[in-house]
LUMGUPA-220969 format. One record per residue (C-alpha): residue in three letters; x, y, z; residue number from 1. Coordinates in nm, 4 decimals. Layout:
> res:c1:c2:c3:n
> ALA:X:Y:Z:NUM
...
***
This chain:
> res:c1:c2:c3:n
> UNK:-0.5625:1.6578:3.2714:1
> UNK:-0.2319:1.8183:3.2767:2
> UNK:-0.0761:1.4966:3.4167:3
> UNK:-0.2085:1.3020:3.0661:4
> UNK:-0.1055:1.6156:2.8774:5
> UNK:0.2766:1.5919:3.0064:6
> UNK:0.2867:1.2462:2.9597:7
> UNK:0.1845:1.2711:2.5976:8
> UNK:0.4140:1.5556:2.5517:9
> UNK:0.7403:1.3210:2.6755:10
> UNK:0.5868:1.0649:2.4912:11
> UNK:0.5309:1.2380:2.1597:12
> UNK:0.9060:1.3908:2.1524:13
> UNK:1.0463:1.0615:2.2725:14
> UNK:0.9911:0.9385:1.8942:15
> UNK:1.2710:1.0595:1.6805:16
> UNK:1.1288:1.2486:1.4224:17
> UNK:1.2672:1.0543:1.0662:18
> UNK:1.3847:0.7568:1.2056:19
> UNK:1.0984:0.6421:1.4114:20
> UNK:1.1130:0.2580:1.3044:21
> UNK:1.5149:0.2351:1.1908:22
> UNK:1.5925:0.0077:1.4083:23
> UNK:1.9465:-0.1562:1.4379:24
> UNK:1.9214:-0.4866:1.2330:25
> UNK:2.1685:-0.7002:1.0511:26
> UNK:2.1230:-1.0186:0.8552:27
> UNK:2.3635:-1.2837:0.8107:28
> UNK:2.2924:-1.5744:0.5822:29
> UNK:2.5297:-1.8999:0.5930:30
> UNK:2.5462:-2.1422:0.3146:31
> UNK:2.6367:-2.4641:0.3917:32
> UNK:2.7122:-2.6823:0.0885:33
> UNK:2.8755:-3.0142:-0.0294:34
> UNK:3.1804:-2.8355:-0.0738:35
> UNK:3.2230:-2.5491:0.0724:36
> UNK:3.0656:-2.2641:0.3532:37
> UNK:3.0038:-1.9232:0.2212:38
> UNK:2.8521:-1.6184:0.4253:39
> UNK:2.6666:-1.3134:0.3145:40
> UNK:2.6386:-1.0475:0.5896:41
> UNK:2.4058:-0.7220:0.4897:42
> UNK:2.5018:-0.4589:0.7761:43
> UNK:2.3633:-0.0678:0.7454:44
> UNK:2.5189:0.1823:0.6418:45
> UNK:2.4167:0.3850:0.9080:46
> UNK:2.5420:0.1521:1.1817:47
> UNK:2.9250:0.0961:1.0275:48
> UNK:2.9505:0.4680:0.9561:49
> UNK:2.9048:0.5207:1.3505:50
> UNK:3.1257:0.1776:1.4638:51
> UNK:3.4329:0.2831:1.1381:52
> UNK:3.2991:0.6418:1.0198:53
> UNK:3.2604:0.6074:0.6480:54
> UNK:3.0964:0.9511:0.5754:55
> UNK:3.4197:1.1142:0.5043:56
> UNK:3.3102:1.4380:0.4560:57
> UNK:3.0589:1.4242:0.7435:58
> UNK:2.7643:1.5808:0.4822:59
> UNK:2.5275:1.2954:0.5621:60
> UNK:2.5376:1.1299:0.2697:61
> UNK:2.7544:0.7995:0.2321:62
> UNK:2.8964:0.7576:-0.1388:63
> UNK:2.9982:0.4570:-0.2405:64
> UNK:3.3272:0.5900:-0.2713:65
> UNK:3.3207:0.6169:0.0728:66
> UNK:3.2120:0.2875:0.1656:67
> UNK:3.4951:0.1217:-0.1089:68
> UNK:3.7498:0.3473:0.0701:69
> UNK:3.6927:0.1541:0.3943:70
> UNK:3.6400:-0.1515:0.2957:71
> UNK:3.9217:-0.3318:0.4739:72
> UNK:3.8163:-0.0851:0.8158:73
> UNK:3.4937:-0.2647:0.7332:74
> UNK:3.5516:-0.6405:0.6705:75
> UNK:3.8038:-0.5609:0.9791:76
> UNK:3.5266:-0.4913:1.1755:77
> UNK:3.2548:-0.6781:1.1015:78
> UNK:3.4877:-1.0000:1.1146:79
> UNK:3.5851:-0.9330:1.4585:80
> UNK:3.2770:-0.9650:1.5777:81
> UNK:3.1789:-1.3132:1.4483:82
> UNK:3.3233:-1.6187:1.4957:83
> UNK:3.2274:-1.9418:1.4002:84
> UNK:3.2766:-2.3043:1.5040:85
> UNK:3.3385:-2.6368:1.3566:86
> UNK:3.5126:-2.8987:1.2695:87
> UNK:3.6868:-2.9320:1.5875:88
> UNK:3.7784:-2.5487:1.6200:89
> UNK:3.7161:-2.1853:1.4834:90
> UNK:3.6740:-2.1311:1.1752:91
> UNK:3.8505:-1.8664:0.9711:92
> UNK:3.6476:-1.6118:0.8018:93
> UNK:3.7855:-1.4581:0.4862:94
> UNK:3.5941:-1.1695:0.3432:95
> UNK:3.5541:-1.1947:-0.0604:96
> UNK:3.3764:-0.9135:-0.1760:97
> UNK:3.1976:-0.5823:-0.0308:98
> UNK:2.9018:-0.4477:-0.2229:99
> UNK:2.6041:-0.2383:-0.1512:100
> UNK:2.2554:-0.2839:-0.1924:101
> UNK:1.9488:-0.0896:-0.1170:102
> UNK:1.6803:-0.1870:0.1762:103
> UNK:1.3337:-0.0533:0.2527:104
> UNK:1.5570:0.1603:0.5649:105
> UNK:1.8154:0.2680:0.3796:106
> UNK:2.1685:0.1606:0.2516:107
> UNK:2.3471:-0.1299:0.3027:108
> UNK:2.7127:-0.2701:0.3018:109
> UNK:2.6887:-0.6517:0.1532:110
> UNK:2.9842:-0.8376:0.3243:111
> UNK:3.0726:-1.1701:0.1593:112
> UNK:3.3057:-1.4284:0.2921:113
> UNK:3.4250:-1.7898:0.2801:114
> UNK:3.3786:-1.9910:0.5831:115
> UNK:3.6997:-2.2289:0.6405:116
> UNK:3.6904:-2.4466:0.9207:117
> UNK:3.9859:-2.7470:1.0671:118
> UNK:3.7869:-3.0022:0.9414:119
> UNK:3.4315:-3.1100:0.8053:120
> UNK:3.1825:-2.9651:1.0620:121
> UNK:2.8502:-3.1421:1.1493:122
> UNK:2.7459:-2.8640:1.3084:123
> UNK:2.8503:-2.4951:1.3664:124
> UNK:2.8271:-2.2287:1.6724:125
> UNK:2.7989:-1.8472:1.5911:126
> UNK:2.8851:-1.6081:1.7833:127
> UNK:2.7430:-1.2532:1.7317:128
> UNK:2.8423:-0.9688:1.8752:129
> UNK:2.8340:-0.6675:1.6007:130
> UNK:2.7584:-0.2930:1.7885:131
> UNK:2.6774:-0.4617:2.0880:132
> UNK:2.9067:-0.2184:2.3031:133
> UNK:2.7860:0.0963:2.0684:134
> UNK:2.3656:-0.0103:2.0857:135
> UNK:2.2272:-0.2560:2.2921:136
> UNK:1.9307:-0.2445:2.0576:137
> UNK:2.1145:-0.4159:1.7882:138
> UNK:1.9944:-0.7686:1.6622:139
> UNK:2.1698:-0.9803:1.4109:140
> UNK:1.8983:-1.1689:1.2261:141
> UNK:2.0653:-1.5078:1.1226:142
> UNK:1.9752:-1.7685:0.8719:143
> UNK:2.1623:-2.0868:0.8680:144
> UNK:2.0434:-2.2869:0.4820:145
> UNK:2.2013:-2.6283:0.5305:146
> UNK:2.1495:-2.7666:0.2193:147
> UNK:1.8136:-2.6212:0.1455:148
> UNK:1.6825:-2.6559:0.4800:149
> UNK:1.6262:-2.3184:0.6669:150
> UNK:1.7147:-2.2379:1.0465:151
> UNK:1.6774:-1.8930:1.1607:152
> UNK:1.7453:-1.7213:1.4799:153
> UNK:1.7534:-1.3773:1.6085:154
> UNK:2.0794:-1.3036:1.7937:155
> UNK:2.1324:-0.9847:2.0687:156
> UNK:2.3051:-0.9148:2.3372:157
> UNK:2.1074:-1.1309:2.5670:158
> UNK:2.1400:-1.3850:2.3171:159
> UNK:2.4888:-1.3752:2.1452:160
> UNK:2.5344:-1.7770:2.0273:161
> UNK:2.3502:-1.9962:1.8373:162
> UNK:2.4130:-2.3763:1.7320:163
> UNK:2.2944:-2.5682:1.4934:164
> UNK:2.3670:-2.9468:1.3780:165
> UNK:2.3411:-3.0298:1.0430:166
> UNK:2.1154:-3.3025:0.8538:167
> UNK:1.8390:-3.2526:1.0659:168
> UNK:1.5032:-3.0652:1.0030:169
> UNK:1.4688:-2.7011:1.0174:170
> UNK:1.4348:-2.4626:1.3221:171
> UNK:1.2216:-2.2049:1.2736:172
> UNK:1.2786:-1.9346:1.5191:173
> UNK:0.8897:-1.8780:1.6319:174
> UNK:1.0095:-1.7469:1.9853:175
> UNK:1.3058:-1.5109:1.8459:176
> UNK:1.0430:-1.3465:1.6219:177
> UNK:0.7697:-1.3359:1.8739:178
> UNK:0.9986:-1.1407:2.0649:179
> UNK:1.1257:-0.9157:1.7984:180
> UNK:0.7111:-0.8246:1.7610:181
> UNK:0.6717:-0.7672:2.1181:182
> UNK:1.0416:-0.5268:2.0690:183
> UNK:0.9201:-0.3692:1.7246:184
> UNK:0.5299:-0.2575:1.8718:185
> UNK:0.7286:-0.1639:2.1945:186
> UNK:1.0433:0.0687:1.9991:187
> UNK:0.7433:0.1747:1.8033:188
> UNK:0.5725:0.4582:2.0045:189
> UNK:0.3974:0.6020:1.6708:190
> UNK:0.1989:0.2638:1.6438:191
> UNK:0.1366:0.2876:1.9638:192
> UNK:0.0057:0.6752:1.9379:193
> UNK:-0.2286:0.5511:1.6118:194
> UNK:-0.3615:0.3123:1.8325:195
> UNK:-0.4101:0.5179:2.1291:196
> UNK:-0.6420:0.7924:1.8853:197
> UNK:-0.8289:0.4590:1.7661:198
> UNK:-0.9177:0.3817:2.0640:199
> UNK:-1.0104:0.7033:2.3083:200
> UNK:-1.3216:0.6696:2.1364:201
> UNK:-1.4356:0.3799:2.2633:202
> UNK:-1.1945:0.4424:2.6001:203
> UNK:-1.4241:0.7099:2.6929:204
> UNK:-1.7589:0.5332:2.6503:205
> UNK:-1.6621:0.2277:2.9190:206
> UNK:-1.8850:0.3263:3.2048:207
> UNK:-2.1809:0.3734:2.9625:208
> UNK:-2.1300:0.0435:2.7425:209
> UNK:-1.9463:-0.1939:2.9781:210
> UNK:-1.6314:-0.3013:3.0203:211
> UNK:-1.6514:-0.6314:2.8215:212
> UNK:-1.8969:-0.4605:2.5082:213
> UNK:-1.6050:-0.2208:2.5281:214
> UNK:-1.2653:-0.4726:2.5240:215
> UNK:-1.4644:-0.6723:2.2269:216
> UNK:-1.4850:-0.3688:2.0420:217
> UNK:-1.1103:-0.2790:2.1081:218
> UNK:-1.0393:-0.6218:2.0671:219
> UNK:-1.1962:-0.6400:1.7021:220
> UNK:-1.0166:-0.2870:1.5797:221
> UNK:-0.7057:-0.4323:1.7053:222
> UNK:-0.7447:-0.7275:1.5317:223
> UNK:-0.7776:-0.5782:1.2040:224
> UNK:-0.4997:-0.3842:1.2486:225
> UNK:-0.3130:-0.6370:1.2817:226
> UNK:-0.4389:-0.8764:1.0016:227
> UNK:-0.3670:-0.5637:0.7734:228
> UNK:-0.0076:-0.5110:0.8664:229
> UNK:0.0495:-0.9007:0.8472:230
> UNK:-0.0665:-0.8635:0.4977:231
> UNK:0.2178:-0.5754:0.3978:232
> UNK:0.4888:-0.7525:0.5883:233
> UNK:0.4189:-1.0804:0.3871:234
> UNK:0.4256:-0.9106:0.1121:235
> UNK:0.7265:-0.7236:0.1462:236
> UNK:0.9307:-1.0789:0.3218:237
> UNK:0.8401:-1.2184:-0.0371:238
> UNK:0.9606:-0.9093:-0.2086:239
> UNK:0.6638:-0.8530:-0.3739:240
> UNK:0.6410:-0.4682:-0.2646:241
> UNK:0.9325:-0.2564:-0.0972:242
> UNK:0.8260:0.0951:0.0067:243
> UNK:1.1093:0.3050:0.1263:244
> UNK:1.1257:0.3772:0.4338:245
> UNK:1.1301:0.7573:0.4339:246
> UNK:0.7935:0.6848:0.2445:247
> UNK:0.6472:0.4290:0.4798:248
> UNK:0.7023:0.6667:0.7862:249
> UNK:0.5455:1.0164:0.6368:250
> UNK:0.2235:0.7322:0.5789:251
> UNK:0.2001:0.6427:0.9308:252
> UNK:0.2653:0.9949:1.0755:253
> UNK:-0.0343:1.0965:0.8023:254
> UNK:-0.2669:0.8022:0.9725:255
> UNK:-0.2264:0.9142:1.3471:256
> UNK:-0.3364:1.2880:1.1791:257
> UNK:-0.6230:1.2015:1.0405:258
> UNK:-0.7535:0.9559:1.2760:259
> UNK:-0.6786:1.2691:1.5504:260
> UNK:-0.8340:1.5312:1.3372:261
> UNK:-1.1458:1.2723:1.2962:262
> UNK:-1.1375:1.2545:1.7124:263
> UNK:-1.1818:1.6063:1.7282:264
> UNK:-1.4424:1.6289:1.4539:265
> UNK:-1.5964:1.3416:1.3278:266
> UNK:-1.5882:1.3443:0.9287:267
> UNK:-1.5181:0.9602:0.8736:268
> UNK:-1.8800:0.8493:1.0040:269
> UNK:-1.7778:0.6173:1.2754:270
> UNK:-1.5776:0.3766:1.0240:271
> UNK:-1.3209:0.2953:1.2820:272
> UNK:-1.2599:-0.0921:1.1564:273
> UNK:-1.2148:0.0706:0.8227:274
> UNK:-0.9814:0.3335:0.9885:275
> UNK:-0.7972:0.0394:1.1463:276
> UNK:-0.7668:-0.1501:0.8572:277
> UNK:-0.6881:0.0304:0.6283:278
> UNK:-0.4430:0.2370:0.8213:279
> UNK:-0.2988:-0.1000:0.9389:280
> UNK:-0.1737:-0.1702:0.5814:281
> UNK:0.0348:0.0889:0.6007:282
> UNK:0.1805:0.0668:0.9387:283
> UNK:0.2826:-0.2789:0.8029:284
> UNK:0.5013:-0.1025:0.5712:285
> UNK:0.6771:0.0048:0.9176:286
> UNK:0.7562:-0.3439:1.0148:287
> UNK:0.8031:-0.4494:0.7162:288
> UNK:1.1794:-0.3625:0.6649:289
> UNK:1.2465:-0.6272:1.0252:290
> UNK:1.1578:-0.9633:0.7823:291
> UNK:1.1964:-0.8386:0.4287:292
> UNK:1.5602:-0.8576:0.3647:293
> UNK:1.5696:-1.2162:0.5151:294
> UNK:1.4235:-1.4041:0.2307:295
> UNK:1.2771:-1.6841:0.3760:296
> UNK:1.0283:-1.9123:0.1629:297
> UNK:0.8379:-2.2043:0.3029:298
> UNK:0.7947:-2.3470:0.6629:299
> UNK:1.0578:-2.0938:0.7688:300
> UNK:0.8625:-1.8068:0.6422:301
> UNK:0.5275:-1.8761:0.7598:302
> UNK:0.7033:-1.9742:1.1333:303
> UNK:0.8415:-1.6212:1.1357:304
> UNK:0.5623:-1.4096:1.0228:305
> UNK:0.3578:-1.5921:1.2615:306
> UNK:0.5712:-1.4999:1.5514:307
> UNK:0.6302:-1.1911:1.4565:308
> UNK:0.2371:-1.0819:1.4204:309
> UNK:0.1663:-1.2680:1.7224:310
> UNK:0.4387:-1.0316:1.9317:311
> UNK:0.2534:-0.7724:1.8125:312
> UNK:-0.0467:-0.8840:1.8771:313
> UNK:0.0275:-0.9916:2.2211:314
> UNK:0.1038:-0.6524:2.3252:315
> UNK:-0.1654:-0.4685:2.1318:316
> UNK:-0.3804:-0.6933:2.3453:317
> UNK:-0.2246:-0.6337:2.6525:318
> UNK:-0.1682:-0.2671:2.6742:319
> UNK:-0.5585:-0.2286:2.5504:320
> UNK:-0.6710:-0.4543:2.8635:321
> UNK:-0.5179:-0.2553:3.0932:322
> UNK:-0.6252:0.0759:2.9685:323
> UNK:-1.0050:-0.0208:2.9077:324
> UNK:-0.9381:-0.2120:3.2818:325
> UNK:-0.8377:0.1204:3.4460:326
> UNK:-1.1349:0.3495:3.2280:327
> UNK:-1.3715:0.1354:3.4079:328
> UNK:-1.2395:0.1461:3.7161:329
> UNK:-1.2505:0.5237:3.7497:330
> UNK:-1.5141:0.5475:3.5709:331
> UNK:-1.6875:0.2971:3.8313:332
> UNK:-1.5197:0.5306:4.0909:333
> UNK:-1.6932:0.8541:3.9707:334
> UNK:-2.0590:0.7319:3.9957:335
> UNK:-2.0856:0.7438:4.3305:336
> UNK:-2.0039:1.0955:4.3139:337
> UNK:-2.2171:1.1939:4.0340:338
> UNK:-2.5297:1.0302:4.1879:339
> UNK:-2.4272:1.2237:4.4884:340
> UNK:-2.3985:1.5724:4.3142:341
> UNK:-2.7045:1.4809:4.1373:342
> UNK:-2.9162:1.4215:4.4041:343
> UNK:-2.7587:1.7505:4.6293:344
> UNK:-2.8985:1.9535:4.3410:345
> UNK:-3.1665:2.1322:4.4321:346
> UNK:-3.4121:2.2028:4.1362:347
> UNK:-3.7576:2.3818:4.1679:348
> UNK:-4.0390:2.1769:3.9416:349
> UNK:-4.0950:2.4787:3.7787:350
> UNK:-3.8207:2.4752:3.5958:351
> UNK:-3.8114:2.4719:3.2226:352
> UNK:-3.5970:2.1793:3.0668:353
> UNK:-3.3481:2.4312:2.9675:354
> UNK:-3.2678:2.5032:3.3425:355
> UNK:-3.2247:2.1543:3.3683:356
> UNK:-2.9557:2.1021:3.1801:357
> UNK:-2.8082:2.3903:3.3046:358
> UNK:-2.7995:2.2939:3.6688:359
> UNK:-2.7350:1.9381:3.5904:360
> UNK:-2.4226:1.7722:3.6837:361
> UNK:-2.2022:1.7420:3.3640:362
> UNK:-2.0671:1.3510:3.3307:363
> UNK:-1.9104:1.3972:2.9719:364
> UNK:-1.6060:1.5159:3.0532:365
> UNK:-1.3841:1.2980:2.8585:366
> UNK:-1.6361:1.3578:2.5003:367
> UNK:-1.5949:1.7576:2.5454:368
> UNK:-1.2582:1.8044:2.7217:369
> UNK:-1.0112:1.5475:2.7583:370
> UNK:-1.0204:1.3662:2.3833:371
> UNK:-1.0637:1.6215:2.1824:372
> UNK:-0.7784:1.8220:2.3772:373
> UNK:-0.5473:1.5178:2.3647:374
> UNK:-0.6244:1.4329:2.0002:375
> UNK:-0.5283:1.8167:1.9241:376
> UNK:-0.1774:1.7713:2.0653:377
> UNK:-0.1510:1.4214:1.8837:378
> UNK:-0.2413:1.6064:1.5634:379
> UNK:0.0105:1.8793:1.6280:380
> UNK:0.3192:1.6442:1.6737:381
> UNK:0.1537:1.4091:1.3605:382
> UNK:0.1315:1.6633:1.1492:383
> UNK:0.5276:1.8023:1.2252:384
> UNK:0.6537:1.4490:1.1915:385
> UNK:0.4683:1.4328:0.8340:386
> UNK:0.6256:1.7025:0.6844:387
> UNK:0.9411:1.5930:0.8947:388
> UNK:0.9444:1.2755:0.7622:389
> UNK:0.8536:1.3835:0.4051:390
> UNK:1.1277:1.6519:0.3981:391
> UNK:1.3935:1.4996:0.6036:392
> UNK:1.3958:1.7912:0.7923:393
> UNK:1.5708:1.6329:1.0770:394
> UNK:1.4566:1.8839:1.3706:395
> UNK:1.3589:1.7034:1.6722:396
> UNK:1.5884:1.4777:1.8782:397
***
């Protein structure tokens, strides 16, 4: 017990507290037309003030006064860690306008440059390789539009070039956004801690149900979660809703409450597929800031929000096989024992009913001890990060 309890505990604080799903993301749109190659590269705020330091007056809050005072420290920057090739050579990238603009995470310097290569290119290499040295987190989500056909492609440090030839049909990028599911659910560890409450439930009833009754059950909740976050992500990538993020994360921290206070005593009747449904739309609104800004439409679109669910998915899937796996193997474990203890216990026929509960060995250890002890610390840390997140308060690492 203490063991799960410290684990939880380094778990738990591992989150930062109002930034749990700000993750390092760029996107860089090319425009390749008859006559000319322009580039629009939206970069946050938060990542150029630690690679140039805009916040002048180090209060927290970047002006745009600020940002227009480093503009050229900015274009600088950016631009010298992209290059692009065609035409026979490198291209040269000259910066037009800065601007700002306003994502679901936060603020946003809009870098806009013509794209000027030795000659006509038929195809083009990029090279990423923005924060790389300052977070190996980053990725630099990229959309190529050659003429109004899409290719997208998620660029990182284990992946720092991408080609593309022009005239032929689009790439969608499936893998690159299956992986940045399986990396978003991963970086995540607040989805992760709403699922884990969804779950003990049915975690702690394995050896009584069955271990397959018990992963179709998981199975089912974790489904739903996940068609309800797919449905908030597409809607946000088609810009029909955009919830800011300091919103979006109070929400979740608010789900993995309730759902713990419900763990400890019941008060939502069992509705757990409503719990993770309903819940699920608004963890979406956590994910949703990875595809929004990208403003993909057609094949493109559908190609990334698959992958991207899918990733999720996948390791929903996974992490709840191995859990249920290793319930039921302790679980299977402990019978022995418990038949043992029951039949060492020596009970007169005389006694009442009442004695025999009393004497009886007690098997529901995890229903009166361990769940709703571990949903009680949950709900401590959920409830801090609410009014964390809702205040900006800013106090745990």
């Amino acid at each position: 017990m203490r063991t799960l309890l410290a684990a939880l505990f380094f778990f738990a604080v591992g989150v930062p507290s109002a930034c749990a799903h700000l993750s390092s993301d760029s996107y860089l749109r090319i425009d390749v037309g008859d006559r000319a190659i322009t580039g629009q590269w939206d970069i946050a705020l938060r990542d150029l003030d630690v690679a140039v330091g805009i916040d002048a007056d180090g209060n927290g809050d970047i002006t745009w006064g600020e940002v227009k005072a480093k503009r050229r420290e900015i274009g600088a920057y950016a631009l010298s860690h992209l290059t692009i090739s065609g035409g026979g050579g490198d291209c040269v990238l000259n910066p037009t306008a800065l601007l700002a603009d306003q994502h679901a995470d936060g603020g946003y310097a809009v870098l806009r440059f013509d794209v000027a290569c030795p000659a006509r290119p038929t195809a083009l290499t990029l090279r990423y390789r923005l924060l790389f040295d300052l977070d190996p987190t980053h990725r630099g989500l990229v959309t190529v539009n050659d003429q109004g056909v899409a290719h997208t492609a998620i660029l990182g440090p284990e992946r720092p070039a991408y080609s593309i030839a022009f005239g032929g049909g689009a790439t969608s990028g499936f893998f690159s956004f299956l992986r940045l599911g399986i990396e978003h659910i991963v970086s995540g560890r607040d989805h992760l801690l709403f699922l884990a409450v969804l779950l003990m439930p049915a975690l702690g009833a394995v050896r009584r149900r069955g271990i397959w009754a018990s992963l179709v059950e998981a199975g089912a909740l974790l489904s739903l979660f996940t068609a309800a976050h797919a449905v908030t992500v597409t809607l946000a990538a088609l810009s029909v809703i955009e919830v800011p993020a300091r919103m979006s994360e109070a929400a979740i921290a608010f789900s993995i409450a309730v759902t713990a206070a419900d763990n400890i005593r019941p008060f939502l009747g069992g509705r757990r597929g409503v719990i993770a449904f309903g819940f699920g739309l608004i963890h979406g609104l956590g994910f949703a800031s990875a595809l929004g800004p990208l403003a993909l439409r057609g094949w493109a679109l559908i190609a990334a929000l698959a992958g991207f669910n899918l990733g999720i998915e996948l390791v929903q899937l996974t992490l709840a096989l191995i859990a249920f796996a290793v319930a039921f193997v302790i679980a299977t474990l402990r019978a022995p024992v418990i038949a043992s203890a029951a039949k060492q216990s020596r009970v007169p026929s005389t006694d009442t009913p009442g004695l025999l509960r009393r004497f009886a060995p007690r098997n529901d250890g995890w229903k009166v001890g361990i769940l709703p002890l571990t949903s009680l610390v949950i709900f401590g840390f959920s409830a801090y990060w609410f009014v964390d997140r809702s205040f900006l308060l800013v106090t745990l690492p």
